[in-house]
N, C-alpha and C positions, 0 to 999 in steps of 0.2 A: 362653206365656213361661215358663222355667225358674226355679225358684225363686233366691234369691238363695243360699241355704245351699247349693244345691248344684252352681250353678257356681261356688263358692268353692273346693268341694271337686275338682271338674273343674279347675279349674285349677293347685291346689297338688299335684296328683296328676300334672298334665302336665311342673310345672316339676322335680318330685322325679326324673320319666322323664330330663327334658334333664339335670338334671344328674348323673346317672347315668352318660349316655351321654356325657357332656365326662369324666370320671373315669376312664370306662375305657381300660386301656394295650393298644395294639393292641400285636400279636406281633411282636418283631422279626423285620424284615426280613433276608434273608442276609445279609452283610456281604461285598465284596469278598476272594477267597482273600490273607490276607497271606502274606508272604515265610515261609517257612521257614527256620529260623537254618541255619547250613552244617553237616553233622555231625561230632563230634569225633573228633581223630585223636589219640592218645599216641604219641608222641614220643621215647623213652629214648635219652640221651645219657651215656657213662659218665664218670665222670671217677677217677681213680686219683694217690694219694700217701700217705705215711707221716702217719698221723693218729694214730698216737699213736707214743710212744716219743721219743727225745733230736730228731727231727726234727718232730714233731709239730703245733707252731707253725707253721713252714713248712707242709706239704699242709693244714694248717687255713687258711691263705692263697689255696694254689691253691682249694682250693673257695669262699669265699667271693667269691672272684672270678669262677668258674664260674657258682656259682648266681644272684650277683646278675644276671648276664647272663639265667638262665635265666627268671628273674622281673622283668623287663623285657619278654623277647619272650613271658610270654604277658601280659601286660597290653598288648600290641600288638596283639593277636588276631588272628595271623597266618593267612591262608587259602591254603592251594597246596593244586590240584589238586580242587578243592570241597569240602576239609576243612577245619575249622578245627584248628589246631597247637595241641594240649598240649604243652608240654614237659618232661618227668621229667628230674631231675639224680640218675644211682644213685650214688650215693660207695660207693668202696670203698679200704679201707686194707689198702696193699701191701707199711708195715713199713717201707719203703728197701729189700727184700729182691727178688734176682733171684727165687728161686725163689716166694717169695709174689707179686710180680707173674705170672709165668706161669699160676698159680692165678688169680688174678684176672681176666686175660683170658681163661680158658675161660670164666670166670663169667657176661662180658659177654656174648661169645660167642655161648651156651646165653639169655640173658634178651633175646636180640634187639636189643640196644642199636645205632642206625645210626654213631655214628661215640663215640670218646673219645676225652678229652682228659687227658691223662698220657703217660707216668707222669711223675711229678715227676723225678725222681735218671736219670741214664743207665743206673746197674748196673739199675734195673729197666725202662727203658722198649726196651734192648738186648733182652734175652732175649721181651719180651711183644710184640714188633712184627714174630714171626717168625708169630702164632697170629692175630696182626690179620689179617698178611699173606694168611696164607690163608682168613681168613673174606671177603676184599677189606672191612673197615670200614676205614675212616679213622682216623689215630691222630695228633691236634694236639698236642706237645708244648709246655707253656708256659717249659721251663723245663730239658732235658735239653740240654745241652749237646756232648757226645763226637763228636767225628768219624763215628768208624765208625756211631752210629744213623742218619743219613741216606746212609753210605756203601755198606749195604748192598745198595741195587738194589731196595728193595719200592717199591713205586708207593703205600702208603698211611701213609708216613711223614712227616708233617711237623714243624715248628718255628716257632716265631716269636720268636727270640733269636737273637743272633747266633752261632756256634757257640765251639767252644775254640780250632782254626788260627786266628782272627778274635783272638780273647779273650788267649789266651798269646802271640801275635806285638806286641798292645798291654801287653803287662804286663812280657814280658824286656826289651822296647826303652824302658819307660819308667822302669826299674828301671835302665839302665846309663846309658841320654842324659839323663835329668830327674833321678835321684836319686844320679848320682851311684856307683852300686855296682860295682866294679869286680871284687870276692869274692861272689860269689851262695851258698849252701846252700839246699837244697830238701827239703822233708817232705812226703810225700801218704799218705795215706790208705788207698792201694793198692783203693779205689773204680775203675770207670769213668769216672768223673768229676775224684776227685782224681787219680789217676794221668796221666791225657790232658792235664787242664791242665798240671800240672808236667811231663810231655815235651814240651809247648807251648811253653812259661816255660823250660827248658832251651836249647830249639832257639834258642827268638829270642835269650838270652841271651847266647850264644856268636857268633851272628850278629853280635851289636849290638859286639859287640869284650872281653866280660867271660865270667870263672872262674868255673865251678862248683867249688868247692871242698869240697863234700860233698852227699853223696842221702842218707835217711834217710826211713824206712815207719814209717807205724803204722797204725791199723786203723780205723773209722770207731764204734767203741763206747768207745777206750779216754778216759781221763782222766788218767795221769799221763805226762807227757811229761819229767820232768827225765832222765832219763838220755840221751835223747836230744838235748836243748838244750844239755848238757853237754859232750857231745862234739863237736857241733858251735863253741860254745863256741871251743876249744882252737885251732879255725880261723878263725878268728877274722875269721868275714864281714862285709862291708860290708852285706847285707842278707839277711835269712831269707825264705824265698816256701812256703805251707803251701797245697798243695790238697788241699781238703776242704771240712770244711763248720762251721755258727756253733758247733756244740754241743764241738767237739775246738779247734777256734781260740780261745774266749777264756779256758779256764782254760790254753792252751799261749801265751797271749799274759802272762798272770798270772806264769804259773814263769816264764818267760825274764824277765821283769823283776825279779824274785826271786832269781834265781840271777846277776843282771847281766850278762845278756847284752847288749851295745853294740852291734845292729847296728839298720837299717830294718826293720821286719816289714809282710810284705804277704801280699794272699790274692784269691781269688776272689770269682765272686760268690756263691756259700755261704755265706762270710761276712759278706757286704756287708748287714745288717741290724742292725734294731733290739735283737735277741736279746742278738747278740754283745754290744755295749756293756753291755748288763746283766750280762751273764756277765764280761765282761774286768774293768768297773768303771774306775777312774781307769786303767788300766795298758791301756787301748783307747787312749788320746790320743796322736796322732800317726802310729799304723795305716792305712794303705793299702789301697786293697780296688779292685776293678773290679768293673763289673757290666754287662750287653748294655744296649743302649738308651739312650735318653736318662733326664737324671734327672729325676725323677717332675714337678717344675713346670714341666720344659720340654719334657716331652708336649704334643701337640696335646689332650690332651684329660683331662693329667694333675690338674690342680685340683679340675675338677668330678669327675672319678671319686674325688680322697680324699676331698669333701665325702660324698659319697652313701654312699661304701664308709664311714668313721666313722659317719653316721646310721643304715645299718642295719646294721651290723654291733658299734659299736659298743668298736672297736679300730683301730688304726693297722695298714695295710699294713706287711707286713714286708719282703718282696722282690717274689714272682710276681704274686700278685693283679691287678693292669693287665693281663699275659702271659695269666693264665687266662682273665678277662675278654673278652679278645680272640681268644683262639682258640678261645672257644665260638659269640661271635659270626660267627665265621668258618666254622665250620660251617655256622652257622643263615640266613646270607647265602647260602651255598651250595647249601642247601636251597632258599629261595626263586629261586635263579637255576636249580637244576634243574627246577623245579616239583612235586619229587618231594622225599620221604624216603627213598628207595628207596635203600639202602647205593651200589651203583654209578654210580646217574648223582648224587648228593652228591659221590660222588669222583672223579669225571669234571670237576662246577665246582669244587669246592676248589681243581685244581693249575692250574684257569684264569683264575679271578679275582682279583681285588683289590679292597678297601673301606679306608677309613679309619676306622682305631683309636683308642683310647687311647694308646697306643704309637707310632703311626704309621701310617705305608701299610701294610698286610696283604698279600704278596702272594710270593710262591714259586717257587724257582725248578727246573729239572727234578727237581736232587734231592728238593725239600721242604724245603729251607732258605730261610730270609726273606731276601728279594732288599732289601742295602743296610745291615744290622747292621751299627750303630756300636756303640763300646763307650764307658762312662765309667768315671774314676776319680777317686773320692772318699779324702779320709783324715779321720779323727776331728780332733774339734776342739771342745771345750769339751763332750762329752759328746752329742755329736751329728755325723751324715755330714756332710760341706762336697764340696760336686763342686769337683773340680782341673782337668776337661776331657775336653769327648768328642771321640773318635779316630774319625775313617770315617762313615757314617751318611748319611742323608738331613737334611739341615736344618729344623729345629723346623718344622712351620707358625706362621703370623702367627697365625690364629684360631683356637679349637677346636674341632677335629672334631664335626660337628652327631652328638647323639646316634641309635643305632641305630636306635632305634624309639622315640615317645612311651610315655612309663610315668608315673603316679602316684609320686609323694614319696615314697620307701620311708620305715617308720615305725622308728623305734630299735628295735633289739633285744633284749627284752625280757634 
Protein backbone atom coordinates (compact mmCIF):
# COMPACT_ATOMS: atom_id res chain seq x y z
CA UNK A 1 0.00 0.00 0.00
CA UNK A 2 1.43 3.50 -1.05
CA UNK A 3 2.35 5.68 1.70
CA UNK A 4 0.04 8.29 2.55
CA UNK A 5 2.58 11.43 2.00
CA UNK A 6 2.86 10.30 -1.34
CA UNK A 7 -0.30 9.75 -2.83
CA UNK A 8 -1.06 13.22 -1.53
CA UNK A 9 1.64 14.24 -3.55
CA UNK A 10 0.44 12.06 -6.72
CA UNK A 11 -2.49 13.66 -6.45
CA UNK A 12 -1.92 17.52 -6.06
CA UNK A 13 0.52 16.83 -9.03
CA UNK A 14 -2.32 15.36 -11.16
CA UNK A 15 -4.79 18.18 -10.24
CA UNK A 16 -1.92 20.87 -10.98
CA UNK A 17 -1.64 18.72 -14.65
CA UNK A 18 -5.78 19.07 -15.15
CA UNK A 19 -5.65 22.38 -14.31
CA UNK A 20 -3.07 23.38 -16.63
CA UNK A 21 -4.72 21.64 -19.31
CA UNK A 22 -8.43 23.67 -18.51
CA UNK A 23 -6.12 26.94 -18.86
CA UNK A 24 -4.64 26.34 -21.93
CA UNK A 25 -6.11 28.64 -25.11
CA UNK A 26 -6.26 26.32 -27.92
CA UNK A 27 -5.30 28.18 -31.30
CA UNK A 28 -7.82 29.94 -33.05
CA UNK A 29 -9.59 28.33 -35.49
CA UNK A 30 -9.78 30.10 -39.19
CA UNK A 31 -12.47 32.10 -39.12
CA UNK A 32 -14.98 32.24 -42.10
CA UNK A 33 -13.46 34.72 -45.22
CA UNK A 34 -15.48 38.17 -44.25
CA UNK A 35 -16.62 40.56 -46.84
CA UNK A 36 -14.14 42.79 -48.23
CA UNK A 37 -15.19 46.54 -48.04
CA UNK A 38 -15.68 47.67 -51.91
CA UNK A 39 -12.59 49.66 -52.97
CA UNK A 40 -12.46 53.45 -53.16
CA UNK A 41 -13.06 55.38 -56.14
CA UNK A 42 -12.30 59.48 -55.98
CA UNK A 43 -14.59 61.12 -57.67
CA UNK A 44 -13.73 64.97 -58.66
CA UNK A 45 -16.35 67.26 -59.40
CA UNK A 46 -15.63 70.89 -60.30
CA UNK A 47 -17.50 73.63 -59.31
CA UNK A 48 -16.51 77.28 -60.67
CA UNK A 49 -17.69 81.13 -59.34
CA UNK A 50 -16.22 84.40 -58.41
CA UNK A 51 -15.01 83.74 -54.80
CA UNK A 52 -13.63 86.62 -54.15
CA UNK A 53 -13.96 90.04 -55.30
CA UNK A 54 -17.48 92.61 -55.20
CA UNK A 55 -19.21 89.15 -56.29
CA UNK A 56 -17.72 86.98 -53.80
CA UNK A 57 -20.55 86.25 -51.37
CA UNK A 58 -22.44 84.98 -54.22
CA UNK A 59 -19.97 81.81 -55.65
CA UNK A 60 -19.34 81.52 -51.75
CA UNK A 61 -23.04 80.37 -51.95
CA UNK A 62 -22.72 78.36 -55.03
CA UNK A 63 -20.20 76.31 -53.20
CA UNK A 64 -21.57 75.90 -50.02
CA UNK A 65 -24.40 74.45 -51.61
CA UNK A 66 -22.23 72.26 -53.84
CA UNK A 67 -20.20 70.90 -51.08
CA UNK A 68 -22.86 70.37 -48.68
CA UNK A 69 -24.31 68.07 -51.29
CA UNK A 70 -20.90 66.58 -51.76
CA UNK A 71 -20.79 65.64 -47.95
CA UNK A 72 -23.97 64.05 -47.92
CA UNK A 73 -23.32 61.78 -50.74
CA UNK A 74 -20.25 60.41 -49.29
CA UNK A 75 -21.75 59.81 -45.83
CA UNK A 76 -24.18 57.87 -48.10
CA UNK A 77 -21.47 55.64 -49.09
CA UNK A 78 -22.37 55.41 -52.40
CA UNK A 79 -21.19 52.12 -54.47
CA UNK A 80 -21.47 51.90 -58.41
CA UNK A 81 -19.89 49.67 -60.40
CA UNK A 82 -17.99 47.70 -57.13
CA UNK A 83 -16.47 51.04 -55.96
CA UNK A 84 -17.21 52.80 -53.35
CA UNK A 85 -17.71 56.76 -54.33
CA UNK A 86 -15.35 59.38 -52.86
CA UNK A 87 -16.53 62.55 -53.76
CA UNK A 88 -13.97 65.68 -54.19
CA UNK A 89 -15.62 69.19 -54.55
CA UNK A 90 -12.31 71.29 -56.57
CA UNK A 91 -13.49 74.92 -56.12
CA UNK A 92 -11.90 77.15 -58.24
CA UNK A 93 -12.54 81.10 -58.48
CA UNK A 94 -13.18 82.35 -61.91
CA UNK A 95 -13.41 86.25 -60.88
CA UNK A 96 -16.85 86.71 -62.87
CA UNK A 97 -14.18 86.85 -65.72
CA UNK A 98 -14.68 85.40 -69.31
CA UNK A 99 -11.33 84.97 -69.76
CA UNK A 100 -10.41 83.46 -66.15
CA UNK A 101 -13.22 81.15 -66.52
CA UNK A 102 -11.63 79.64 -69.68
CA UNK A 103 -8.44 79.11 -67.60
CA UNK A 104 -10.36 77.43 -65.34
CA UNK A 105 -11.84 74.91 -67.28
CA UNK A 106 -8.66 73.75 -68.92
CA UNK A 107 -7.80 73.45 -65.34
CA UNK A 108 -10.63 71.06 -64.75
CA UNK A 109 -10.06 69.52 -67.79
CA UNK A 110 -6.23 68.56 -67.23
CA UNK A 111 -7.28 67.34 -63.16
CA UNK A 112 -9.84 64.93 -64.67
CA UNK A 113 -12.82 66.23 -63.00
CA UNK A 114 -16.11 64.02 -64.56
CA UNK A 115 -18.68 66.74 -64.76
CA UNK A 116 -18.81 70.67 -63.17
CA UNK A 117 -21.00 72.64 -61.81
CA UNK A 118 -20.69 76.53 -62.96
CA UNK A 119 -19.85 78.78 -63.83
CA UNK A 120 -21.83 81.11 -61.79
CA UNK A 121 -22.27 84.61 -64.17
CA UNK A 122 -23.10 83.67 -67.98
CA UNK A 123 -20.10 86.08 -69.18
CA UNK A 124 -18.02 83.10 -67.76
CA UNK A 125 -20.08 79.97 -68.06
CA UNK A 126 -20.43 81.24 -72.24
CA UNK A 127 -16.83 81.20 -73.15
CA UNK A 128 -15.91 77.93 -70.68
CA UNK A 129 -18.63 75.57 -72.08
CA UNK A 130 -16.99 75.69 -75.56
CA UNK A 131 -13.53 73.64 -73.65
CA UNK A 132 -16.35 71.36 -71.55
CA UNK A 133 -17.79 70.86 -74.92
CA UNK A 134 -14.98 69.29 -76.33
CA UNK A 135 -13.65 67.51 -73.24
CA UNK A 136 -17.51 65.89 -73.57
CA UNK A 137 -17.74 66.71 -69.30
CA UNK A 138 -20.96 67.90 -68.25
CA UNK A 139 -21.24 71.46 -67.19
CA UNK A 140 -24.69 72.07 -64.45
CA UNK A 141 -25.10 75.51 -64.29
CA UNK A 142 -26.88 76.57 -60.93
CA UNK A 143 -27.29 79.89 -61.75
CA UNK A 144 -26.29 81.36 -65.49
CA UNK A 145 -29.03 82.63 -66.86
CA UNK A 146 -28.34 84.09 -70.96
CA UNK A 147 -30.05 82.63 -73.69
CA UNK A 148 -27.46 81.94 -75.91
CA UNK A 149 -25.35 79.48 -73.07
CA UNK A 150 -27.91 76.64 -73.74
CA UNK A 151 -28.35 78.04 -77.27
CA UNK A 152 -25.28 77.03 -78.42
CA UNK A 153 -25.82 73.32 -79.73
CA UNK A 154 -23.18 71.54 -77.06
CA UNK A 155 -24.83 68.37 -75.66
CA UNK A 156 -22.98 69.06 -72.31
CA UNK A 157 -24.65 72.32 -71.24
CA UNK A 158 -27.12 72.46 -68.73
CA UNK A 159 -29.27 74.69 -66.08
CA UNK A 160 -31.41 74.36 -63.52
CA UNK A 161 -33.15 77.97 -63.41
CA UNK A 162 -35.15 79.17 -65.48
CA UNK A 163 -33.54 81.12 -68.18
CA UNK A 164 -33.69 85.21 -69.16
CA UNK A 165 -36.67 84.73 -72.34
CA UNK A 166 -38.46 83.03 -69.29
CA UNK A 167 -37.18 85.68 -66.53
CA UNK A 168 -37.36 89.23 -68.79
CA UNK A 169 -40.83 88.23 -70.44
CA UNK A 170 -42.08 87.93 -66.32
CA UNK A 171 -40.41 91.15 -65.47
CA UNK A 172 -41.38 93.78 -68.73
CA UNK A 173 -45.12 92.34 -68.33
CA UNK A 174 -45.17 92.79 -64.61
CA UNK A 175 -43.52 96.26 -64.77
CA UNK A 176 -46.49 97.62 -67.31
CA UNK A 177 -49.88 95.29 -66.15
CA UNK A 178 -48.98 95.13 -62.15
CA UNK A 179 -47.02 98.15 -61.56
CA UNK A 180 -48.35 100.27 -63.55
CA UNK A 181 -45.26 101.75 -65.74
CA UNK A 182 -46.03 103.04 -68.74
CA UNK A 183 -42.05 105.13 -69.16
CA UNK A 184 -39.69 102.15 -68.56
CA UNK A 185 -35.45 103.33 -68.65
CA UNK A 186 -33.17 100.62 -68.52
CA UNK A 187 -29.41 100.20 -67.20
CA UNK A 188 -27.26 97.01 -67.63
CA UNK A 189 -24.15 96.18 -67.04
CA UNK A 190 -23.18 95.46 -70.41
CA UNK A 191 -22.32 91.78 -68.78
CA UNK A 192 -23.82 88.45 -70.65
CA UNK A 193 -26.17 88.43 -68.18
CA UNK A 194 -27.06 92.01 -67.50
CA UNK A 195 -27.24 92.87 -71.08
CA UNK A 196 -29.55 89.66 -72.04
CA UNK A 197 -31.98 90.43 -69.27
CA UNK A 198 -32.43 94.05 -70.10
CA UNK A 199 -33.07 93.03 -73.88
CA UNK A 200 -35.44 90.72 -72.31
CA UNK A 201 -37.24 93.43 -70.09
CA UNK A 202 -37.14 95.68 -73.29
CA UNK A 203 -38.65 93.13 -75.55
CA UNK A 204 -41.63 92.21 -73.16
CA UNK A 205 -41.95 95.88 -72.27
CA UNK A 206 -42.84 97.12 -75.50
CA UNK A 207 -44.88 94.02 -76.03
CA UNK A 208 -46.91 94.66 -72.79
CA UNK A 209 -48.07 98.14 -74.60
CA UNK A 210 -45.11 100.55 -72.50
CA UNK A 211 -42.06 103.20 -73.56
CA UNK A 212 -38.74 102.69 -73.20
CA UNK A 213 -37.68 106.03 -72.72
CA UNK A 214 -34.00 105.48 -72.23
CA UNK A 215 -31.03 102.66 -72.33
CA UNK A 216 -27.97 103.45 -70.30
CA UNK A 217 -24.52 101.07 -69.72
CA UNK A 218 -22.37 100.76 -67.07
CA UNK A 219 -19.92 98.21 -66.26
CA UNK A 220 -20.21 95.52 -63.72
CA UNK A 221 -16.96 97.07 -61.42
CA UNK A 222 -18.32 100.52 -61.42
CA UNK A 223 -19.79 102.41 -58.14
CA UNK A 224 -20.83 105.68 -58.96
CA UNK A 225 -23.86 105.86 -61.12
CA UNK A 226 -25.11 109.64 -60.56
CA UNK A 227 -24.53 110.79 -63.87
CA UNK A 228 -26.25 108.25 -65.24
CA UNK A 229 -29.51 108.39 -62.96
CA UNK A 230 -29.43 112.00 -63.76
CA UNK A 231 -30.03 111.90 -66.95
CA UNK A 232 -32.26 109.41 -67.04
CA UNK A 233 -33.83 111.62 -64.33
CA UNK A 234 -34.90 114.34 -66.96
CA UNK A 235 -37.12 111.46 -68.50
CA UNK A 236 -38.72 111.19 -66.33
CA UNK A 237 -39.66 107.15 -65.97
CA UNK A 238 -42.40 105.50 -64.35
CA UNK A 239 -39.86 102.91 -63.51
CA UNK A 240 -36.03 102.17 -63.69
CA UNK A 241 -35.22 98.19 -64.54
CA UNK A 242 -31.04 97.59 -63.79
CA UNK A 243 -29.55 94.32 -65.01
CA UNK A 244 -26.91 93.29 -63.32
CA UNK A 245 -25.83 92.31 -60.29
CA UNK A 246 -26.21 93.10 -55.94
CA UNK A 247 -22.86 94.70 -55.69
CA UNK A 248 -23.64 97.79 -58.72
CA UNK A 249 -27.60 97.76 -57.71
CA UNK A 250 -27.64 98.90 -54.08
CA UNK A 251 -25.34 101.86 -53.80
CA UNK A 252 -27.25 102.68 -57.63
CA UNK A 253 -30.40 102.01 -55.70
CA UNK A 254 -28.90 104.67 -52.74
CA UNK A 255 -27.96 107.79 -55.34
CA UNK A 256 -31.29 107.49 -57.18
CA UNK A 257 -32.93 108.05 -54.01
CA UNK A 258 -30.41 110.83 -53.17
CA UNK A 259 -30.70 112.52 -56.21
CA UNK A 260 -34.83 111.95 -56.12
CA UNK A 261 -35.36 110.03 -58.54
CA UNK A 262 -39.35 109.34 -58.50
CA UNK A 263 -39.74 106.42 -60.31
CA UNK A 264 -40.15 102.10 -59.40
CA UNK A 265 -36.74 100.40 -59.38
CA UNK A 266 -36.53 96.97 -60.28
CA UNK A 267 -33.87 94.18 -61.14
CA UNK A 268 -32.85 90.68 -61.54
CA UNK A 269 -32.11 87.99 -59.91
CA UNK A 270 -28.56 89.37 -59.20
CA UNK A 271 -29.99 91.31 -57.02
CA UNK A 272 -32.47 89.53 -55.44
CA UNK A 273 -30.51 88.86 -52.21
CA UNK A 274 -29.60 89.45 -48.95
CA UNK A 275 -26.37 91.48 -49.84
CA UNK A 276 -28.25 93.96 -51.63
CA UNK A 277 -30.33 95.13 -48.75
CA UNK A 278 -27.26 95.78 -46.70
CA UNK A 279 -25.66 97.56 -49.48
CA UNK A 280 -29.01 99.74 -50.36
CA UNK A 281 -29.82 100.10 -46.52
CA UNK A 282 -33.32 101.97 -45.93
CA UNK A 283 -33.32 103.13 -49.54
CA UNK A 284 -33.88 99.01 -50.68
CA UNK A 285 -37.65 99.43 -49.38
CA UNK A 286 -39.98 99.09 -51.93
CA UNK A 287 -37.35 97.45 -54.69
CA UNK A 288 -38.59 94.93 -56.96
CA UNK A 289 -36.37 92.03 -57.98
CA UNK A 290 -37.25 88.57 -59.73
CA UNK A 291 -35.64 85.52 -59.15
CA UNK A 292 -36.06 81.72 -61.22
CA UNK A 293 -37.95 79.30 -58.91
CA UNK A 294 -39.93 79.19 -56.24
CA UNK A 295 -39.20 81.19 -53.14
CA UNK A 296 -37.06 79.35 -50.85
CA UNK A 297 -40.35 78.16 -48.19
CA UNK A 298 -42.27 77.15 -50.92
CA UNK A 299 -39.52 74.74 -52.23
CA UNK A 300 -40.33 71.21 -51.83
CA UNK A 301 -37.62 70.91 -49.93
CA UNK A 302 -36.83 74.52 -49.27
CA UNK A 303 -37.05 74.59 -45.01
CA UNK A 304 -35.10 71.81 -44.21
CA UNK A 305 -32.26 72.61 -46.70
CA UNK A 306 -32.01 76.48 -44.89
CA UNK A 307 -32.05 74.48 -41.64
CA UNK A 308 -28.91 72.37 -42.46
CA UNK A 309 -27.37 75.00 -44.93
CA UNK A 310 -27.35 77.79 -41.42
CA UNK A 311 -26.07 74.56 -39.19
CA UNK A 312 -23.17 73.89 -41.30
CA UNK A 313 -22.33 76.61 -42.77
CA UNK A 314 -23.35 78.95 -40.48
CA UNK A 315 -24.82 82.00 -42.62
CA UNK A 316 -28.00 82.65 -44.42
CA UNK A 317 -28.38 81.46 -48.13
CA UNK A 318 -27.96 84.39 -50.34
CA UNK A 319 -29.54 83.36 -53.78
CA UNK A 320 -27.97 80.03 -55.56
CA UNK A 321 -27.12 77.62 -52.81
CA UNK A 322 -30.59 75.46 -53.23
CA UNK A 323 -29.60 75.69 -57.39
CA UNK A 324 -25.95 74.41 -56.47
CA UNK A 325 -27.16 72.03 -54.31
CA UNK A 326 -29.23 70.55 -56.79
CA UNK A 327 -27.27 70.42 -59.71
CA UNK A 328 -24.55 68.46 -57.88
CA UNK A 329 -26.95 66.24 -56.84
CA UNK A 330 -27.90 65.92 -60.25
CA UNK A 331 -24.82 64.78 -61.35
CA UNK A 332 -24.38 62.49 -58.57
CA UNK A 333 -27.97 60.88 -59.35
CA UNK A 334 -26.68 60.41 -62.79
CA UNK A 335 -23.74 58.69 -61.95
CA UNK A 336 -25.54 56.20 -59.92
CA UNK A 337 -28.29 55.77 -62.94
CA UNK A 338 -25.17 55.15 -65.23
CA UNK A 339 -23.41 52.93 -63.07
CA UNK A 340 -20.46 54.50 -64.02
CA UNK A 341 -18.40 57.93 -63.39
CA UNK A 342 -17.21 57.52 -66.67
CA UNK A 343 -17.61 61.41 -68.21
CA UNK A 344 -19.85 60.00 -71.22
CA UNK A 345 -22.21 57.74 -70.07
CA UNK A 346 -22.86 60.52 -66.85
CA UNK A 347 -23.78 62.63 -69.72
CA UNK A 348 -25.71 60.32 -71.56
CA UNK A 349 -28.10 59.95 -67.89
CA UNK A 350 -27.98 63.62 -66.87
CA UNK A 351 -30.05 64.73 -70.21
CA UNK A 352 -32.39 61.67 -69.41
CA UNK A 353 -33.32 61.76 -66.07
CA UNK A 354 -35.12 63.44 -63.58
CA UNK A 355 -35.06 63.43 -59.52
CA UNK A 356 -36.65 65.60 -56.99
CA UNK A 357 -34.96 68.58 -55.60
CA UNK A 358 -34.74 71.17 -53.28
CA UNK A 359 -35.90 73.35 -55.90
CA UNK A 360 -38.15 71.05 -57.58
CA UNK A 361 -38.31 68.43 -60.33
CA UNK A 362 -34.76 68.16 -61.83
CA UNK A 363 -35.09 67.41 -65.25
CA UNK A 364 -34.02 68.93 -68.81
CA UNK A 365 -34.90 69.42 -71.66
CA UNK A 366 -33.17 68.76 -75.29
CA UNK A 367 -31.36 71.94 -74.93
CA UNK A 368 -30.24 71.61 -71.19
CA UNK A 369 -32.66 73.83 -69.81
CA UNK A 370 -34.81 72.88 -66.72
CA UNK A 371 -38.08 71.71 -68.23
CA UNK A 372 -41.04 74.12 -66.30
CA UNK A 373 -38.98 77.33 -64.77
CA UNK A 374 -41.17 79.56 -63.02
CA UNK A 375 -40.17 82.81 -61.91
CA UNK A 376 -40.93 84.83 -58.67
CA UNK A 377 -41.18 88.29 -57.74
CA UNK A 378 -40.34 89.66 -54.44
CA UNK A 379 -40.00 93.51 -53.31
CA UNK A 380 -38.35 94.88 -50.12
CA UNK A 381 -40.40 95.37 -47.15
CA UNK A 382 -39.41 96.36 -43.73
CA UNK A 383 -35.76 95.41 -44.51
CA UNK A 384 -36.49 92.15 -45.77
CA UNK A 385 -37.60 89.96 -49.49
CA UNK A 386 -41.64 89.68 -49.30
CA UNK A 387 -42.62 87.23 -52.44
CA UNK A 388 -45.38 89.15 -54.65
CA UNK A 389 -45.98 85.99 -56.86
CA UNK A 390 -44.54 83.23 -58.91
CA UNK A 391 -45.28 83.33 -62.62
CA UNK A 392 -45.13 79.84 -64.77
CA UNK A 393 -43.57 76.91 -62.91
CA UNK A 394 -44.42 73.52 -61.69
CA UNK A 395 -46.66 73.76 -58.40
CA UNK A 396 -45.00 73.58 -54.93
CA UNK A 397 -45.27 69.83 -53.86
CA UNK A 398 -47.66 69.11 -50.70
CA UNK A 399 -44.54 67.31 -48.89
CA UNK A 400 -40.91 67.77 -48.95
CA UNK A 401 -38.75 66.14 -51.11
CA UNK A 402 -37.35 62.93 -49.26
CA UNK A 403 -33.77 63.71 -48.87
CA UNK A 404 -30.94 62.43 -51.43
CA UNK A 405 -29.38 60.10 -49.55
CA UNK A 406 -29.14 59.53 -45.48
CA UNK A 407 -26.23 61.72 -43.97
CA UNK A 408 -25.48 62.48 -40.28
CA UNK A 409 -26.48 66.09 -38.74
CA UNK A 410 -23.91 68.25 -40.21
CA UNK A 411 -22.09 69.91 -37.25
CA UNK A 412 -21.78 74.06 -37.30
CA UNK A 413 -19.20 75.52 -38.90
CA UNK A 414 -16.56 76.19 -37.05
Amino acid sequence: MMPTTRRTTIALLAAALVAAGCGKQEPPKPAADAPKPPPELTVRIGMAAPLTGPQGHLGKDVENGARLAIEEANAANIVVGGNRLRFELVAEDDEASGTKATVVAQSFVDRKVVAVIGHMNSGASIPASKIYSDAGIAQVSPSATAISYTAQGFRTTFRVMANDSQQGRVLGEYAVRQLGAKRVAIIDDRTAYGQGLADEVERAVKAAGGQVVGREYTTDKATDFRSILTSLRARKPDLVFFGGMDAQFGPMVEQARTLRLQAQLMGGDGVQSAQFIKLAGAAADGVVASSPGLPLDKMPGGAAFADKFKAKFNTDIQIYAPFAYDATWAVIEAIKAAGSAEPARLLEALGKREHRGVTGVIAFDEKGDIRGGGVTLYSVKGGAWQTLETIGGAAPAEAPAPAPAAAPAPAPAK
